[in-house]
DOMIBA-903928 format. One line per field, with one value per residue (C-alpha): residue number from 0; residue in three letters; x, z, y. Coordinates in pm, 1 decimal, always signed. Layout:
! residues N
i = [NUM | ...]
aa = [ala | ...]
c1 = [X | ...]
c3 = [Z | ...]
c2 = [Y | ...]
END
This chain:
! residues 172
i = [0 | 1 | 2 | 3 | 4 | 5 | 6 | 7 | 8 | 9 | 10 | 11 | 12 | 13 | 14 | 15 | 16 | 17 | 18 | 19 | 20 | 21 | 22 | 23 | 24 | 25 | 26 | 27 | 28 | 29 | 30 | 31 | 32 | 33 | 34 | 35 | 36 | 37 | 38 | 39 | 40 | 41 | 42 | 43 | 44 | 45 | 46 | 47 | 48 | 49 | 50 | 51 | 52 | 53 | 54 | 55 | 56 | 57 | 58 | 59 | 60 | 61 | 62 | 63 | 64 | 65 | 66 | 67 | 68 | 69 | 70 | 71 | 72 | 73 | 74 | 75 | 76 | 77 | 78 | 79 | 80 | 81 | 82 | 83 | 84 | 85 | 86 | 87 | 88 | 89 | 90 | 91 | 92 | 93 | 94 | 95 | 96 | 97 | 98 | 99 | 100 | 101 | 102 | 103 | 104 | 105 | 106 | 107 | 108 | 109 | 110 | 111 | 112 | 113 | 114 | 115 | 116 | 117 | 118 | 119 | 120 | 121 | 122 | 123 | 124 | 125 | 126 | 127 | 128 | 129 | 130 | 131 | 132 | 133 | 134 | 135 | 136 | 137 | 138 | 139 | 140 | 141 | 142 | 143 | 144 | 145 | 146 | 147 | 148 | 149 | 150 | 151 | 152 | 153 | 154 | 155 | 156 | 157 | 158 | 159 | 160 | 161 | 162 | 163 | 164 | 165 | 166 | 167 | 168 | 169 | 170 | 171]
aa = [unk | unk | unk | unk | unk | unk | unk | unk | unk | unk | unk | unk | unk | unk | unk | unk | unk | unk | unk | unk | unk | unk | unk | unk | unk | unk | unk | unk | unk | unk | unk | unk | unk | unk | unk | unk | unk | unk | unk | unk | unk | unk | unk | unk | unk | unk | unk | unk | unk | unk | unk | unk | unk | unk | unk | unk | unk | unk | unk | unk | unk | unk | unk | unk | unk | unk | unk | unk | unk | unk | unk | unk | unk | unk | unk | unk | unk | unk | unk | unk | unk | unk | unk | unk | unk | unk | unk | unk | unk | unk | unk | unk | unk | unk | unk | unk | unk | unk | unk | unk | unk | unk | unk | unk | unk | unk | unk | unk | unk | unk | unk | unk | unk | unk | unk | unk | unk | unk | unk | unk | unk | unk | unk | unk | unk | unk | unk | unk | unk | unk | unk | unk | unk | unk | unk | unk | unk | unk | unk | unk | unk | unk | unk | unk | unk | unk | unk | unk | unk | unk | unk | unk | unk | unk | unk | unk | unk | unk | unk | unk | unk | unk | unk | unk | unk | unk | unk | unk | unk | unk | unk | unk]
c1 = [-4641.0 | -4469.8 | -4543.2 | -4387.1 | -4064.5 | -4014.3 | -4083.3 | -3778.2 | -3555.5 | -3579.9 | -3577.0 | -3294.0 | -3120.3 | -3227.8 | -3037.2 | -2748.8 | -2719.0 | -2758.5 | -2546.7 | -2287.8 | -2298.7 | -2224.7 | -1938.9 | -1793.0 | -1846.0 | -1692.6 | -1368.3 | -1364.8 | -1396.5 | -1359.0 | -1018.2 | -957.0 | -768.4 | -444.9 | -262.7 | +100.7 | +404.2 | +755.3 | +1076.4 | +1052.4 | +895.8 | +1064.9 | +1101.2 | +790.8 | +507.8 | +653.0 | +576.8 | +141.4 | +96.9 | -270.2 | -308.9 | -589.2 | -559.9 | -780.4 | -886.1 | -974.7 | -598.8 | -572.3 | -845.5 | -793.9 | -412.8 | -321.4 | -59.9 | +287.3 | +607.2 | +722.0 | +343.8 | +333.8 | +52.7 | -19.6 | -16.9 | -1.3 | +270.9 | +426.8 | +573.9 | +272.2 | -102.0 | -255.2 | -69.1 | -14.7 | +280.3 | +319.7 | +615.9 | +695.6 | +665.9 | +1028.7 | +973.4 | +684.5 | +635.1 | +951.3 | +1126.2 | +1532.1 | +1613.2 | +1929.7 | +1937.0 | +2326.9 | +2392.7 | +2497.4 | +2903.4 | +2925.1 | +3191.3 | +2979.6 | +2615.0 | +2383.9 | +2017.8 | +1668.5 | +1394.0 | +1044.5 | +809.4 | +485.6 | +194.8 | +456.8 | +574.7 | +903.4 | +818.3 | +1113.0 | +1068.2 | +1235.6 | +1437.4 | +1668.8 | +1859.5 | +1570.1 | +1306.9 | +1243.8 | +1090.8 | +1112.8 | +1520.0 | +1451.5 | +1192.9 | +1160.7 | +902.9 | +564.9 | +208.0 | -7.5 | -233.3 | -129.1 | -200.0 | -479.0 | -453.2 | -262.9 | -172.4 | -324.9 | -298.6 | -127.4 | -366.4 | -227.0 | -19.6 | -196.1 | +56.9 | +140.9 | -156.5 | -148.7 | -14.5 | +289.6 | +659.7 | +864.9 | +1145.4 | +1428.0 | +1632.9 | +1608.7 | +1568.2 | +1257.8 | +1432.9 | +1188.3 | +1186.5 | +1144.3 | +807.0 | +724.8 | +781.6 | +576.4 | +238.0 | +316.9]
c3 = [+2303.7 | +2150.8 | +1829.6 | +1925.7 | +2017.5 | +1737.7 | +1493.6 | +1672.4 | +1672.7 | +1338.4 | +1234.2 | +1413.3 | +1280.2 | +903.1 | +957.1 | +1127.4 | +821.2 | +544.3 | +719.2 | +770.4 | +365.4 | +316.3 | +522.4 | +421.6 | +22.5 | +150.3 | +269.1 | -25.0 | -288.7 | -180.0 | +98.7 | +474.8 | +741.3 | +798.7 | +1132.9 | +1017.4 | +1253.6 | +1221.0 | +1124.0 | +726.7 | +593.2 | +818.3 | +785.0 | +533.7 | +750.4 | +1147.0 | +1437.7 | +1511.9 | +1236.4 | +1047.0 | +645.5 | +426.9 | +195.9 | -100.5 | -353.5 | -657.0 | -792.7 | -760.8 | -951.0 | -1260.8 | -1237.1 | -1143.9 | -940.9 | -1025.4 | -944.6 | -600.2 | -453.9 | -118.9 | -112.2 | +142.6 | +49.5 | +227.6 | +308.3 | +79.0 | +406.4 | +616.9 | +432.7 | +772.6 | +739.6 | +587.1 | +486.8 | +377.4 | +87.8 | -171.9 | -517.0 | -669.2 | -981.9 | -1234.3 | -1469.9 | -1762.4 | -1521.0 | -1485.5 | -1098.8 | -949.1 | -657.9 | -542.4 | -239.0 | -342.8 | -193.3 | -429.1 | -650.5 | -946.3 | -984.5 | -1055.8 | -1184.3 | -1172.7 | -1427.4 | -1264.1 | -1452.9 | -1600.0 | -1334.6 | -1040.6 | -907.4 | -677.8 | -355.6 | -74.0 | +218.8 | +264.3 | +570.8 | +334.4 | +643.7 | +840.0 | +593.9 | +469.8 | +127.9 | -218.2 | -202.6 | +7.9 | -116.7 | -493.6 | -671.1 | -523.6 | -796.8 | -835.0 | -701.0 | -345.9 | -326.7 | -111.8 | -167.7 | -233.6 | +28.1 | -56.5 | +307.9 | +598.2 | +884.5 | +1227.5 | +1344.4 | +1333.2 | +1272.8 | +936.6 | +831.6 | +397.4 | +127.6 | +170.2 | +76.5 | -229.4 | -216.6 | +22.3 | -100.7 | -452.2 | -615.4 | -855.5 | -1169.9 | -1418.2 | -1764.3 | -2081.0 | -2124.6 | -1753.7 | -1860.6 | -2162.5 | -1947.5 | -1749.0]
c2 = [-688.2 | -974.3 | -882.5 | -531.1 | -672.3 | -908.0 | -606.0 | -410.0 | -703.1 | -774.4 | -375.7 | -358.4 | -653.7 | -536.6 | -202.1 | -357.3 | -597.3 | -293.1 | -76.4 | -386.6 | -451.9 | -51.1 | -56.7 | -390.5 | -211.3 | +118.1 | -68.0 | -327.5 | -65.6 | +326.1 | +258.4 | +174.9 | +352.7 | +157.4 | +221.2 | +177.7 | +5.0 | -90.2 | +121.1 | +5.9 | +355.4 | +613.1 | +918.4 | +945.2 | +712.6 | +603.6 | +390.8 | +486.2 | +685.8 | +658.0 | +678.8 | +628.7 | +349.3 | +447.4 | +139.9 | +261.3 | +280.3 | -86.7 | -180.0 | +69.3 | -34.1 | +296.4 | +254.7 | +401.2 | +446.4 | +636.3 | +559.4 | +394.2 | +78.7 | -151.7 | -521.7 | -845.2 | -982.9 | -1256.0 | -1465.7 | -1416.6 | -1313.8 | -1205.5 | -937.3 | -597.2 | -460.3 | -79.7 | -40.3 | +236.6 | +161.0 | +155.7 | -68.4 | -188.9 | -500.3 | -513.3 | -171.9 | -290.0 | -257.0 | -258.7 | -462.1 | -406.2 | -167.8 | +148.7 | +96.1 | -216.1 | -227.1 | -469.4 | -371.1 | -634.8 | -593.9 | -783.9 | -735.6 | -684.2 | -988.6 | -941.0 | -892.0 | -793.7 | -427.7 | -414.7 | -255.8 | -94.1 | +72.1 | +405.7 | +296.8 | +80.6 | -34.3 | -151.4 | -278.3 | -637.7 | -562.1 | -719.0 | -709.8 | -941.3 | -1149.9 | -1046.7 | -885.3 | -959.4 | -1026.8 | -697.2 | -933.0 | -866.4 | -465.1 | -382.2 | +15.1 | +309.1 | +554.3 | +890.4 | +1064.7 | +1089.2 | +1141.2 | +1118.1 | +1276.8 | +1573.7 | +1804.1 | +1582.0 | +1580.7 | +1589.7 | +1378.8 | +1197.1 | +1333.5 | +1196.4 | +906.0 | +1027.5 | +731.9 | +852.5 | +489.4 | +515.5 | +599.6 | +728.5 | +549.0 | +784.0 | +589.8 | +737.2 | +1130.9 | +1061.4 | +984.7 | +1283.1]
END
């Protein structure tokens, strides 16, 4: 009977270990669902609201301009921070408010994107802080989950800041 028990324990714990290595692989690699708070993306993503995260853009250097990623957070890396892509490595961005009377620009360096969120107002993002190292995207937000009655992919820019660059139209 011992030897009975001792099987099932250690089948058990076998499983529990594969299964644990798939799903750690699945979230490393394929995406995560990311349960989204603060004001700094409304109207596109508020308060409660559940995206997937998908991966794979990260790691082919996919990413692009007007896509929303989550990354973590220059100030604080235990946690996540979910930002619109408004600006890639060598992209000019103007980092004045719109009302002021002398505009003055940034360059975004080599190995960095510049990230806002679409509540200018409200959102502590890399006008704040600067550009922040690819290095710090965990995914790209594909879908919108929950709610569900906005369920789909997520809208375009409503603060019409990503300025595409002829180079931009070309890949298109």
């Amino acid at each position: 009977m011992l030897r009975r028990v001792l099987g099932q324990t250690l089948g058990f714990v076998g499983y529990t270990i594969q299964y644990g290595c798939i799903a750690h692989c699945a979230f490393e690699y394929i995406g995560e669902f990311v349960v989204c708070s603060g004001p700094s993306m409304e109207p596109t993503i508020v308060n409660h609201d559940v995206v997937f995260s998908e991966r794979m853009s990260r790691h082919l250097f996919k990413i692009q301009k007007g896509d929303i990623v989550i990354a973590k957070s220059p100030f604080d890396p235990n946690m996540n921070i979910c930002k619109r892509v408004i600006g890639l490595e060598g992209d000019k961005i103007c980092t004045s408010a719109p009302s002021d009377l002398f505009k003055t620009h940034t360059y975004v360096p080599k190995g960095h994107i510049w990230l806002e969120g679409d509540n200018l107002k409200n959102s502590t993002d890399s006008r704040s802080y600067g550009p922040i190292p690819y290095a710090l995207i965990r995914g790209r937000v594909c879908l919108k989950l929950w709610p569900p009655h906005s369920f789909g992919t997520l809208s375009e820019s409503p603060t019409q800041r990503i300025i595409k660059s002829p180079s931009d139209s070309d890949s298109d």
